[in-house]
N, C-alpha and C positions, 0 to 999 in steps of 0.2 A: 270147807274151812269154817271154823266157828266164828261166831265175830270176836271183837275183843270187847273187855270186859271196860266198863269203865264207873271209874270210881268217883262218884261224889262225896265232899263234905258237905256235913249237915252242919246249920249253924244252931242247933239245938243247946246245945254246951261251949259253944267256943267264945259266948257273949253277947250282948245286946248290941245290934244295929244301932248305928247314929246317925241320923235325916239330919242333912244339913238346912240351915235358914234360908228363908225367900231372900234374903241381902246375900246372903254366899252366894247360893246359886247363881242367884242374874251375876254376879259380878263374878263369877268361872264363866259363864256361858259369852259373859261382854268381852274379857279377854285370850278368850280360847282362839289360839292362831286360823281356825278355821273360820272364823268369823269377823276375819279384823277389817276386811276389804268390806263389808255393809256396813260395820259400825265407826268406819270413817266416811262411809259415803252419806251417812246419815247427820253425821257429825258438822259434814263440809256444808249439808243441804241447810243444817239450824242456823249455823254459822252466817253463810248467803241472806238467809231471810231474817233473821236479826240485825244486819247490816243494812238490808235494804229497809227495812222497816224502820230506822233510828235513822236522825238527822242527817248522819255521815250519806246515807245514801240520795241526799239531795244534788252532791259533785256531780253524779252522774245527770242531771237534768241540760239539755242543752242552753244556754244560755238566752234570756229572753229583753 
């Protein structure tokens, strides 16, 4: 049996490619559903360390 044939288009005539921006892309790749679970874990971790680092995180000290 032959194999089958297959057809590509060339994009010689169909028009010029368009590269999207380093601002696009990160911000498709930040909210592509496959990535939302690290970039909330990431999110929670700044969050954490910005709280603790600012006065509010002084509540948590045991009282002296």
């Amino acid at each position: 049996m032959p194999p089958k044939r297959v057809i590509a288009e060339r994009g010689y005539g169909s028009g010029k490619r368009i590269e999207k921006s380093y601002f696009s892309s990160t911000y498709e790749t930040l909210t592509s559903p496959e990535n939302s679970a690290m970039v909330k874990a990431i999110a929670a971790f700044g969050v954490g360390v910005a709280f603790l680092s600012s006065s509010f995180g002084e509540f948590l000290l045991p009282p002296q």
